[in-house]
C-alpha positions as a Markdown table, in Angstrom:
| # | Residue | x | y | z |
|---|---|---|---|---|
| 1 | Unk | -100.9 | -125.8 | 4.1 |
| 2 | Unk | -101.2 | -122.1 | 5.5 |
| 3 | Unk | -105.1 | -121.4 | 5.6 |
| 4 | Unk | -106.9 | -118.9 | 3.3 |
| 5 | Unk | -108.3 | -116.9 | 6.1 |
| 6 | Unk | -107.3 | -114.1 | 8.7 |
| 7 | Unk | -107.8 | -115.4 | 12.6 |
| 8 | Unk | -107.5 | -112.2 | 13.9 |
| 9 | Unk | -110.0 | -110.6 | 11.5 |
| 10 | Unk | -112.3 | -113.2 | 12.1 |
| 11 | Unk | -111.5 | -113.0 | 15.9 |
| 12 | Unk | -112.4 | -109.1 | 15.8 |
| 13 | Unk | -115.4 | -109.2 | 13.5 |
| 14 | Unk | -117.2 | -111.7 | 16.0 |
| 15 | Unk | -115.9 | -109.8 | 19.2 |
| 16 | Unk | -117.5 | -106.5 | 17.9 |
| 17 | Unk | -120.6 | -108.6 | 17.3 |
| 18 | Unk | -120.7 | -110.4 | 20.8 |
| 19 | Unk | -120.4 | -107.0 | 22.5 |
| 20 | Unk | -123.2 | -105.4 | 20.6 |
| 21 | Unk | -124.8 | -108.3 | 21.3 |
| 22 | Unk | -124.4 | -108.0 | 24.8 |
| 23 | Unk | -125.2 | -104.7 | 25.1 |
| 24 | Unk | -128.1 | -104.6 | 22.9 |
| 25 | Unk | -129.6 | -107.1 | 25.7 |
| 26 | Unk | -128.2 | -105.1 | 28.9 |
| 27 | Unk | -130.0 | -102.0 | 27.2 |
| 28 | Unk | -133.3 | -103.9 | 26.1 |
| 29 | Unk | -133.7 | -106.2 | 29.0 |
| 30 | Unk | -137.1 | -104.3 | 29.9 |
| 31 | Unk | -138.5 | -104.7 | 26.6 |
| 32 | Unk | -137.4 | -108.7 | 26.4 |
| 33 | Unk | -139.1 | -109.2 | 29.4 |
| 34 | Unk | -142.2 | -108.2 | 27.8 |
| 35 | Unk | -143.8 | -111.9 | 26.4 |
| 36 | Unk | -145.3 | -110.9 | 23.1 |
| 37 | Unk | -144.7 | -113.0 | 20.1 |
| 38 | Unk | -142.6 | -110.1 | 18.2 |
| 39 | Unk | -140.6 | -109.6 | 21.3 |
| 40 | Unk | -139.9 | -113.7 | 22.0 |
| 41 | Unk | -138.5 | -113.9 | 17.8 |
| 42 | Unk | -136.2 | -110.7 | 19.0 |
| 43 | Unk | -134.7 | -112.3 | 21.7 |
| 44 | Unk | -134.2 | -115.7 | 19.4 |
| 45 | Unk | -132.3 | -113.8 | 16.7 |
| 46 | Unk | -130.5 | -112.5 | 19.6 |
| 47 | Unk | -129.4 | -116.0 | 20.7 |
| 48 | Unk | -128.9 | -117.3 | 17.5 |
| 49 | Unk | -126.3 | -113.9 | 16.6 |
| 50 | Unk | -124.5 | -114.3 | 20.1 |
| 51 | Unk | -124.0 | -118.5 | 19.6 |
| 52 | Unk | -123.2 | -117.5 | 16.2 |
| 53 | Unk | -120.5 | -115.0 | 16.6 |
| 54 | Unk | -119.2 | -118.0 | 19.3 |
| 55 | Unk | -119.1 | -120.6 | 17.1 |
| 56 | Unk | -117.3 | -118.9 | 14.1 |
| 57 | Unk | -114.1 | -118.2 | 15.5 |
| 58 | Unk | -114.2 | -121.8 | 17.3 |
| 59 | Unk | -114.8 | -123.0 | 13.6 |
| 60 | Unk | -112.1 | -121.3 | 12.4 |
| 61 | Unk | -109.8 | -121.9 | 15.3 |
| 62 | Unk | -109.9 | -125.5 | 14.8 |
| 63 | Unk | -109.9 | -125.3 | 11.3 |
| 64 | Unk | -106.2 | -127.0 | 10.1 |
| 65 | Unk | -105.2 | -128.5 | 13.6 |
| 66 | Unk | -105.3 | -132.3 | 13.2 |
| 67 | Unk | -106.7 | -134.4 | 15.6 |
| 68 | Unk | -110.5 | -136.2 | 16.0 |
| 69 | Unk | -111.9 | -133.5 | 18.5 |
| 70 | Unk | -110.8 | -130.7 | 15.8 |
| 71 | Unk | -112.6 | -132.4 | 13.5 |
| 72 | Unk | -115.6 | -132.6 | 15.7 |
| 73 | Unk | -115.5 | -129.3 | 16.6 |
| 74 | Unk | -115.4 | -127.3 | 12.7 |
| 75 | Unk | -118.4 | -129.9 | 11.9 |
| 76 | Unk | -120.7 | -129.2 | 15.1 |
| 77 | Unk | -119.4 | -125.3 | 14.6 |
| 78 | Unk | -120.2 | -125.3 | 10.9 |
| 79 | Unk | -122.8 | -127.2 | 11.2 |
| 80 | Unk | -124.6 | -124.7 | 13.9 |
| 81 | Unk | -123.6 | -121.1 | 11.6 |
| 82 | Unk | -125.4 | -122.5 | 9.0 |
| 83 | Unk | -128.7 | -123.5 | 10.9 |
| 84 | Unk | -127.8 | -120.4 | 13.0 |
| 85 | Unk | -128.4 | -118.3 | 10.1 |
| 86 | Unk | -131.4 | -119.5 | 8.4 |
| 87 | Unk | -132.9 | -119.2 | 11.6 |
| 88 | Unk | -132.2 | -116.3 | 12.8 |
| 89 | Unk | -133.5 | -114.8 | 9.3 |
| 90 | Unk | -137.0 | -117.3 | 9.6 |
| 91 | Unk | -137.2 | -115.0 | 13.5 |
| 92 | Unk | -137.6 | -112.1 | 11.5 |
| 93 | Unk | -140.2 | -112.8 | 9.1 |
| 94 | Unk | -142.0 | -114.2 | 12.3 |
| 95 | Unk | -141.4 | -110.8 | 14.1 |
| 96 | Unk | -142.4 | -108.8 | 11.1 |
| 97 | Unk | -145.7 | -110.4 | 10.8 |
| 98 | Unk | -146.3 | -110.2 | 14.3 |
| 99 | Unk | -145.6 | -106.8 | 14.4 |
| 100 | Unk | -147.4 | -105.7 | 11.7 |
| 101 | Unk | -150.2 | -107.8 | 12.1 |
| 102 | Unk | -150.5 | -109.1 | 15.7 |
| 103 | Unk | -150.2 | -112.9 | 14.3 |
| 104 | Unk | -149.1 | -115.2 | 11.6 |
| 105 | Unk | -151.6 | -117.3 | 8.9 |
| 106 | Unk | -151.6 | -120.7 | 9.3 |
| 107 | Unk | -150.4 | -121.3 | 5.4 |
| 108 | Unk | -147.5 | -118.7 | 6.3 |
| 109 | Unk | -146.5 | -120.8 | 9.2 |
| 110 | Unk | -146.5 | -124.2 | 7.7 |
| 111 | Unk | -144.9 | -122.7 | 4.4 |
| 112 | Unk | -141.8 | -121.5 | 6.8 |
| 113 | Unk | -141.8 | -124.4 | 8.6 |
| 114 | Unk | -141.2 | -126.6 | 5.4 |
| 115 | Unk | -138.2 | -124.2 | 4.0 |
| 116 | Unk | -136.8 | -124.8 | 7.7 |
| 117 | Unk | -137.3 | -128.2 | 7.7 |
| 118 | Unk | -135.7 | -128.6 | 4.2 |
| 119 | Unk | -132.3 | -127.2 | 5.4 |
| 120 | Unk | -132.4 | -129.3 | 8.8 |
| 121 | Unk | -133.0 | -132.4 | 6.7 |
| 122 | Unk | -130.0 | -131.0 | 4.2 |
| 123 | Unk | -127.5 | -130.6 | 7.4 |
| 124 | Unk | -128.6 | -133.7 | 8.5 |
| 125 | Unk | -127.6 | -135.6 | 5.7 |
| 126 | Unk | -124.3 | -133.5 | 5.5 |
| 127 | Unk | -123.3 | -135.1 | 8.5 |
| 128 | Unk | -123.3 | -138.8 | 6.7 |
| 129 | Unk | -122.6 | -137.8 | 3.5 |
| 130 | Unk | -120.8 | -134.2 | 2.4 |
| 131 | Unk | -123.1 | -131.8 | 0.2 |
| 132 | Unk | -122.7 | -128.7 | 2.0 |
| 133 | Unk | -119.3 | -128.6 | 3.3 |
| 134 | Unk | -116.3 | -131.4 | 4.2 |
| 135 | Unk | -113.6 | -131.5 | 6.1 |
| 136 | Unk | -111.0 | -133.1 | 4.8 |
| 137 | Unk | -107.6 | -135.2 | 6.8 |
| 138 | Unk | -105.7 | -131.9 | 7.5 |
| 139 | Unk | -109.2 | -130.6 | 9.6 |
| 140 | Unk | -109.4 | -128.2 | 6.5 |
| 141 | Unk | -113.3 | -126.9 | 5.4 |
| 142 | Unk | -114.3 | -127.0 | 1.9 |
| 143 | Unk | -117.7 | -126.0 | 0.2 |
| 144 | Unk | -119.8 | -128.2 | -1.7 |
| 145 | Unk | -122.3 | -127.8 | -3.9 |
| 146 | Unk | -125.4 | -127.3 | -1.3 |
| 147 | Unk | -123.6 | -124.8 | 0.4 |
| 148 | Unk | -125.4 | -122.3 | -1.7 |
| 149 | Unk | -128.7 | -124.0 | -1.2 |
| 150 | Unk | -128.5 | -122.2 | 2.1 |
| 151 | Unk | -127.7 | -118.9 | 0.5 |
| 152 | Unk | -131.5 | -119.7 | -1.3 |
| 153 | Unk | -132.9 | -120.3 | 1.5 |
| 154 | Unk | -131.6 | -117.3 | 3.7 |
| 155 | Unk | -132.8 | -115.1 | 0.7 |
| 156 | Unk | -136.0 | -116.9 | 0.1 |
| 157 | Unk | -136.7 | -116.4 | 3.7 |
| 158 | Unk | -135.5 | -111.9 | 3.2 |
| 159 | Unk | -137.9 | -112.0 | 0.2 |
| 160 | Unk | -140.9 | -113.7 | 2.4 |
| 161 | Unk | -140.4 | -110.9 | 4.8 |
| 162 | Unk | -140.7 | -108.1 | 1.7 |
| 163 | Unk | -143.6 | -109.7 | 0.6 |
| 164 | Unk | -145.1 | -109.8 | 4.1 |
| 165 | Unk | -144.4 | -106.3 | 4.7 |
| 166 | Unk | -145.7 | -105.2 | 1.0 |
| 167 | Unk | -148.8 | -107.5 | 1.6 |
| 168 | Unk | -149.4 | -105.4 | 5.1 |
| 169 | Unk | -148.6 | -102.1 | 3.6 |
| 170 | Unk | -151.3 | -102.7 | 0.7 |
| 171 | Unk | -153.7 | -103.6 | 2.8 |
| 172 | Unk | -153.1 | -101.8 | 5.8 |
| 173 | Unk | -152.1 | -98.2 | 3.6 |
| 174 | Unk | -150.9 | -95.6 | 5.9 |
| 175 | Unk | -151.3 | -97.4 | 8.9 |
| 176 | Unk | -148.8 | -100.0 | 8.4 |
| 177 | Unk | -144.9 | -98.6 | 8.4 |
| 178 | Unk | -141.6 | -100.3 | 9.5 |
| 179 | Unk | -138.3 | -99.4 | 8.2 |
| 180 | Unk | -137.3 | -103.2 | 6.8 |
| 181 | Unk | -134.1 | -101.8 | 5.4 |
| 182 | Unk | -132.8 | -101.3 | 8.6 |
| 183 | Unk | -132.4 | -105.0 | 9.1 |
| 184 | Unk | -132.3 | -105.9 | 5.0 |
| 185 | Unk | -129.0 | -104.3 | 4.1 |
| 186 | Unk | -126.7 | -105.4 | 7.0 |
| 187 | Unk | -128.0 | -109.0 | 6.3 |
| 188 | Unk | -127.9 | -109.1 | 2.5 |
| 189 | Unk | -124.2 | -107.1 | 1.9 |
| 190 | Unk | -123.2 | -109.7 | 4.7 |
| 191 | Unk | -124.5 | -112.4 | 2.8 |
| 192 | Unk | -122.8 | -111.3 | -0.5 |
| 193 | Unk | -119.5 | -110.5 | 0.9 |
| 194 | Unk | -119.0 | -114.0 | 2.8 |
| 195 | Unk | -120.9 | -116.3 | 0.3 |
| 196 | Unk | -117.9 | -114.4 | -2.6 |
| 197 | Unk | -114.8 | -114.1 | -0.4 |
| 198 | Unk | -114.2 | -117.1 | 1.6 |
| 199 | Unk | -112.2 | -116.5 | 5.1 |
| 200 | Unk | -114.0 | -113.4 | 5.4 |
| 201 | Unk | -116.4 | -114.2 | 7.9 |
| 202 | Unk | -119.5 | -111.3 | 8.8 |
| 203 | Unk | -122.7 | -112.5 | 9.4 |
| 204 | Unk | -122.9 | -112.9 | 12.4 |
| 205 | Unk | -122.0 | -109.3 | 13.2 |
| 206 | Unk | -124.1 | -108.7 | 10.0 |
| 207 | Unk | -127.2 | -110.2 | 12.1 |
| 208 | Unk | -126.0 | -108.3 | 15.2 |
| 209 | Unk | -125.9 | -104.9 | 13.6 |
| 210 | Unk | -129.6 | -105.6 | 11.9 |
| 211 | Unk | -130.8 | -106.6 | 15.5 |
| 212 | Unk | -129.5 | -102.9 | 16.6 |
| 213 | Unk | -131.2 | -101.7 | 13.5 |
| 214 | Unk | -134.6 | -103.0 | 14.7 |
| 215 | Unk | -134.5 | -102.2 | 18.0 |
| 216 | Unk | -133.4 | -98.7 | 17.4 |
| 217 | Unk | -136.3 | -98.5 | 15.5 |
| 218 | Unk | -138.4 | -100.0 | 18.2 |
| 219 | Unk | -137.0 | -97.4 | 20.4 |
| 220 | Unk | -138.1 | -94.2 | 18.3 |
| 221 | Unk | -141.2 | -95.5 | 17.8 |
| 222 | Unk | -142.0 | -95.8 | 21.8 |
| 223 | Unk | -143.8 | -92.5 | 22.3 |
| 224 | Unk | -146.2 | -94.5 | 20.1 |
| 225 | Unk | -146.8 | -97.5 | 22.4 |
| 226 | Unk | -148.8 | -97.9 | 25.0 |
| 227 | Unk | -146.7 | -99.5 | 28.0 |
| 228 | Unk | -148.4 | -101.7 | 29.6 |
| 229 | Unk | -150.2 | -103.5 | 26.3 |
| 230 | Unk | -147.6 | -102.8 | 23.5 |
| 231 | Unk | -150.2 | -102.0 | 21.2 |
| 232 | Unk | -150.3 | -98.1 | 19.6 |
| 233 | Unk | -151.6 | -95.3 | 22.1 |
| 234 | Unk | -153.8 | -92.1 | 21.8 |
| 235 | Unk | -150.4 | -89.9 | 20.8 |
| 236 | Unk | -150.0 | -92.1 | 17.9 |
| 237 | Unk | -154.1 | -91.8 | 17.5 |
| 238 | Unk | -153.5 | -87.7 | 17.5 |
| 239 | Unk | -150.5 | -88.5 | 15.3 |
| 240 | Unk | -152.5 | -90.4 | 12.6 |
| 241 | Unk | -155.6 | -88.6 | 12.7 |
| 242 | Unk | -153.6 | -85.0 | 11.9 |
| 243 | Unk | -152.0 | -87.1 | 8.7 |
| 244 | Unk | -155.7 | -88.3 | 7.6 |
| 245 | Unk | -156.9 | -84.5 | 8.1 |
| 246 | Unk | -154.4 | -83.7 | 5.2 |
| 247 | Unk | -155.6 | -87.1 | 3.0 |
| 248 | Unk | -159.1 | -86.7 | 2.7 |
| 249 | Unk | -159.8 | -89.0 | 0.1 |
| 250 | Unk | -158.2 | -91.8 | 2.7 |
| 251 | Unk | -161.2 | -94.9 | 2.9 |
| 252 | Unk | -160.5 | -95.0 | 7.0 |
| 253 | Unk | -163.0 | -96.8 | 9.7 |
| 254 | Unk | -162.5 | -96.0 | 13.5 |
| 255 | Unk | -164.0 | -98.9 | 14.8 |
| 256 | Unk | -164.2 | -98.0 | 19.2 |
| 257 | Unk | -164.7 | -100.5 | 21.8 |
| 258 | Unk | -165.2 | -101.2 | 25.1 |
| 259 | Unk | -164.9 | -103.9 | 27.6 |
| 260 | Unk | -167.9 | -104.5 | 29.6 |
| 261 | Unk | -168.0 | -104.7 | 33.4 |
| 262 | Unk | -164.5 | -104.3 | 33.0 |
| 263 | Unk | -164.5 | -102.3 | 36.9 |
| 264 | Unk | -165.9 | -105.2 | 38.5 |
| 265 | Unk | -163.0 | -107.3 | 37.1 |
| 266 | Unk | -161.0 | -104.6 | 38.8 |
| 267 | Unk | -162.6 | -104.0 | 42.2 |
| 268 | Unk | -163.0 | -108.1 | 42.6 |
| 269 | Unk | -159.9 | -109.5 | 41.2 |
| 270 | Unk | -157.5 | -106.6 | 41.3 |
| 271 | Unk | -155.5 | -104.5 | 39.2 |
| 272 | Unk | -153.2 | -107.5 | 38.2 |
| 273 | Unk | -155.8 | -109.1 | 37.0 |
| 274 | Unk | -157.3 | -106.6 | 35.3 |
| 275 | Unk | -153.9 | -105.7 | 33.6 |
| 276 | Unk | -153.9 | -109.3 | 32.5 |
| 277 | Unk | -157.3 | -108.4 | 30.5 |
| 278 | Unk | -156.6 | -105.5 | 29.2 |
| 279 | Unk | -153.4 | -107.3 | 27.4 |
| 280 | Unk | -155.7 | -110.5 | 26.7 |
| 281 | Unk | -157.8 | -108.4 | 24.5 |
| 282 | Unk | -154.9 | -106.4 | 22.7 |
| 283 | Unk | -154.0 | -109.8 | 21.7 |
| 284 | Unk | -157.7 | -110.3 | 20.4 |
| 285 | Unk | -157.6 | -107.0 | 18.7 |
| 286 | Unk | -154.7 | -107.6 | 16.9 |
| 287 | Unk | -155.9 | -110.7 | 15.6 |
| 288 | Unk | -159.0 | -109.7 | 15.1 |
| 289 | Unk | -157.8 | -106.6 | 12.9 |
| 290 | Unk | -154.8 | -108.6 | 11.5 |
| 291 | Unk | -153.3 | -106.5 | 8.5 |
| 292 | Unk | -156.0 | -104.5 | 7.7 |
| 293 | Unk | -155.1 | -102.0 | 10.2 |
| 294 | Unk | -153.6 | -100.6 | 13.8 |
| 295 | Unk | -155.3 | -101.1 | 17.2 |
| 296 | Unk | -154.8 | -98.0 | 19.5 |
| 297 | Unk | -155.4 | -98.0 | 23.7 |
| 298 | Unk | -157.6 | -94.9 | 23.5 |
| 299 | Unk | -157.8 | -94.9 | 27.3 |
| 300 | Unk | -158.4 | -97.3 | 30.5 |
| 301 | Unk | -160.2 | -100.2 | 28.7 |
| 302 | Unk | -161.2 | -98.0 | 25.6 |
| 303 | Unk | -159.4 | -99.0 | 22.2 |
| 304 | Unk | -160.3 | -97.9 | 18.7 |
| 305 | Unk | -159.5 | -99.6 | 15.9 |
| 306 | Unk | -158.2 | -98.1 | 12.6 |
| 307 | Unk | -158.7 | -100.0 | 9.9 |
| 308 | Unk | -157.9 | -99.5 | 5.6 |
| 309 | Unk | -161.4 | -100.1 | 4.2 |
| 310 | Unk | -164.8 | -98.6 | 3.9 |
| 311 | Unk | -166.7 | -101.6 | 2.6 |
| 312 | Unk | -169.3 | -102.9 | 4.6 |
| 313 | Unk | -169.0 | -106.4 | 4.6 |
| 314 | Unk | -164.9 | -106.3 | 5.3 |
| 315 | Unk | -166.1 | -103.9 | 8.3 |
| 316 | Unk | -168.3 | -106.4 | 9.7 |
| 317 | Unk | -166.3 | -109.5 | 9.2 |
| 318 | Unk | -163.8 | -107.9 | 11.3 |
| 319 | Unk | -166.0 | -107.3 | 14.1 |
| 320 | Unk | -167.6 | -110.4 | 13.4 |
| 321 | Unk | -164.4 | -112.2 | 14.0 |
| 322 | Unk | -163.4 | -109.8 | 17.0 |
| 323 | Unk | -166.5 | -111.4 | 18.7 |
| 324 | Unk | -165.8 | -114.8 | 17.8 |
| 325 | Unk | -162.3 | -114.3 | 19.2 |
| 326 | Unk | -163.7 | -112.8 | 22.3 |
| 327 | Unk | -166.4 | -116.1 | 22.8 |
| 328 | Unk | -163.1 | -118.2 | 22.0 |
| 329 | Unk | -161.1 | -117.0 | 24.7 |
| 330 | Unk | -163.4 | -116.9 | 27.2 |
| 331 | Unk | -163.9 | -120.5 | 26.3 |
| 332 | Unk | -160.7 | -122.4 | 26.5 |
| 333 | Unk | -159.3 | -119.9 | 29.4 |
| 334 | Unk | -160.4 | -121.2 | 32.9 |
| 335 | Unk | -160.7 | -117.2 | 33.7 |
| 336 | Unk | -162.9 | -115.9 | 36.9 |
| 337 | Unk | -164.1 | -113.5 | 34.5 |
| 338 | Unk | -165.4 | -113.5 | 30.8 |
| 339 | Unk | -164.2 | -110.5 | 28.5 |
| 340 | Unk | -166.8 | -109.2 | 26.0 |
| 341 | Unk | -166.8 | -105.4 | 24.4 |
| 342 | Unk | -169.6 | -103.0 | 23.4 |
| 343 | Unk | -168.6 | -101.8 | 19.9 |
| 344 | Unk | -169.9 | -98.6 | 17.3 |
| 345 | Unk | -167.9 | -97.6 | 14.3 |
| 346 | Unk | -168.1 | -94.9 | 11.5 |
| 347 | Unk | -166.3 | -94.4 | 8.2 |
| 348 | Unk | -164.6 | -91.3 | 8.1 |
| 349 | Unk | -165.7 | -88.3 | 6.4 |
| 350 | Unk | -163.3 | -85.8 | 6.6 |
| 351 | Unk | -164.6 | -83.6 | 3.7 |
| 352 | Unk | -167.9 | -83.3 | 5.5 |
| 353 | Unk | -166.7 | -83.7 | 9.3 |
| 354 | Unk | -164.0 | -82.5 | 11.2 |
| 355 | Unk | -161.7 | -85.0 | 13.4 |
| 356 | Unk | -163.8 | -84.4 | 16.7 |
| 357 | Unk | -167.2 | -84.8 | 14.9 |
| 358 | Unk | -165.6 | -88.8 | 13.9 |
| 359 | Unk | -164.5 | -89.7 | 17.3 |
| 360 | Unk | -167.7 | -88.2 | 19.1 |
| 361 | Unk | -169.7 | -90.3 | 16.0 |
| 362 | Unk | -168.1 | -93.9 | 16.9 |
| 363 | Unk | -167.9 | -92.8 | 20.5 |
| 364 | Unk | -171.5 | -92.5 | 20.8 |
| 365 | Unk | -172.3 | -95.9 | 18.5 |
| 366 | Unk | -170.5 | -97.1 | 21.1 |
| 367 | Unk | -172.4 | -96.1 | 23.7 |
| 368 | Unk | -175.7 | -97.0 | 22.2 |
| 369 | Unk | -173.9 | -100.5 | 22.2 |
| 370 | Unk | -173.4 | -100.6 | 25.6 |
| 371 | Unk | -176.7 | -99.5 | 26.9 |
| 372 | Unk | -178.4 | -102.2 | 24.8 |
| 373 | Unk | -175.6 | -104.5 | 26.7 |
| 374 | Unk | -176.5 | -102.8 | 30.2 |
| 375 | Unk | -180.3 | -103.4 | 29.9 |
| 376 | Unk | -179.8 | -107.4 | 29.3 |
| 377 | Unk | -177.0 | -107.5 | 31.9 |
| 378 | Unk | -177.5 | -107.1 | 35.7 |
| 379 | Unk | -174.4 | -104.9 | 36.5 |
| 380 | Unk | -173.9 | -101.5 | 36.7 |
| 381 | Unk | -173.2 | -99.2 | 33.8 |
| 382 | Unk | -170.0 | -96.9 | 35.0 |
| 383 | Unk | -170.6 | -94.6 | 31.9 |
| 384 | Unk | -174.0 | -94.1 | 33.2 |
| 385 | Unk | -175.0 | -90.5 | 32.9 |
């Protein structure tokens, strides 16, 4: 029986995608070093497109050829593209949420985790008894019934990452923004080509390209990001504040902190060290700040926090739970030092203040913070004046 697919199509489809692959990694390899959770899901849906374009022409290769290790081969092959997939999609809703807001909800996480868990168990069971795909006595792949059961998922999983981004964009407002599409279109035309034409084989390269898609965008917004944390620095503070100058009816609260005895951690422990703090409380921040807002590296161990609301008691929960996080840390980390921040905050005015007049205001609530730290704390005050 001749086979219903083109080799040498598939061959070149998954070549294309192995060398963007490849290069996308040679290119990025000082961002992937970089150990943040949004940067640890890029380099898995990385892995999972380059074994993926790997295993596809393997699974069609042996796909016909009679033999036991044929067989072996199209079911491990198969097998892998379809857990490949799924979890290469499940990456970027993690990275999304991450990115956007600094960490996932525990109800997100386990609701992921079961849709993951479904289609393991499904695969599973393929193995003893065909409901996704068989292979019949000529080596030869057919589709059952739950091969579309994985098309749900891997579209159940796109839809989770709208609503993710939506859910961050409402609550969050201007301060939340990532181009989604970029990695949305390759994946769901891919998706709707193969699952319609059978031998046409693109999603691997379809999750390559929306890989390139991502970190192209990662790449423009860099004159945004502070290097050393990751987190959003004072160009992008400028940036936002000119916008907000232009919105004056925006409900924004610049929330500004600052560590405390943060040069002795330097002078005693060393720069390292101290880099390791400043990147410790990013990580707080984030969390802290979640989807409400952005948390910008104002300067040295200065941040201010932007965040979508006005309302008193949402402003103080944050900081409530910034402390907590702070107290937490210091806590289960067996640290030579303990990390704590002086805070001051002020809703913006702009129809009655002027952009300077806001950052002096939670500047010097800051301050007033910081003496009252100072005068309860034997160490020196380095803003002293």
């Amino acid at each position: 029986m001749s086979p219903l697919f083109n080799l040498e199509s598939i061959y070149v489809a998954n070549i294309i995608g192995i060398v963007l692959i490849v290069v996308l990694i040679i290119c990025n390899l000082w961002r992937l070093q970089s150990k943040t959770p949004a940067n640890k899901n890029l380099v898995l849906m990385m892995f999972f497109a380059l074994t993926s374009c790997i295993a596809d022409p393997i699974s069609y290769t042996m796909k016909g050829i009679p033999g036991l290790m044929p067989k072996i081969a199209v079911y491990a092959t198969s097998t892998w593209l379809f857990a490949a997939n799924m979890l290469a999609v499940l990456c970027w809703v993690r990275f999304l949420g991450y990115y956007l807001n600094g960490s996932i909800t525990r109800k997100h996480k386990i609701a992921l985790n079961t849709i993951i868990v479904a289609g393991v168990t499904v695969l599973i069971v393929n193995l003893f008894h065909p409901i996704v795909f068989s292979i019949d006595e000529n080596n030869l792949y057919e589709r059952k019934s739950f091969y579309f059961f994985f098309t749900v998922i891997d579209y159940l999983l796109v839809i989770n990452s709208l609503f993710t981004y939506y859910r961050s964009k409402q609550r969050g407002g201007v301060l939340k923004f990532f181009p989604i599409w970029v990695y949305i279109v390759p994946i769901i035309a891919g998706g709707i080509i193969q699952s319609l034409f059978y031998g046409i084989s693109v999603i691997p390269t379809s999750i390559a390209i929306s890989i390139a898609g991502i970190l192209a965008s990662l790449q423009n917004e860099m004159i945004y990001r502070d290097a050393l944390t990751g987190v959003f620095n004072r160009t992008y503070l400028d940036y936002q504040l000119k916008k907000f100058a232009k919105r004056p009816k925006l409900k924004i609260t610049g929330i500004m902190l600052d560590l405390n005895d943060f040069k002795r951690i330097n002078d005693e422990q060393g720069h390292s060290v101290g880099d390791e703090a400043l990147i410790a409380t990013t990580r707080i921040l984030q969390k802290g700040v979640g989807s409400l807002g952005s948390v910008v590296r104002y300067a040295g161990d200065e941040f201010i926090l932007l965040i979508n609301t006005q309302d008193d008691e949402q402003i103080k929960a944050r900081i409530e739970k910034i402390l907590y996080l702070f107290e937490k840390y210091n806590a289960d980390n067996e640290k030579k030092y303990t990390l704590s921040a002086s805070i001051g905050y002020h809703k913006l005015d702009l129809k009655n203040e002027n952009i300077d007049t806001f950052i002096n205001t939670i500047d010097s609530r800051m301050y007033e913070n910081k003496k009252a730290f100072y005068a309860t704390h034997k160490v020196m005050d380095r803003r002293k004046r």
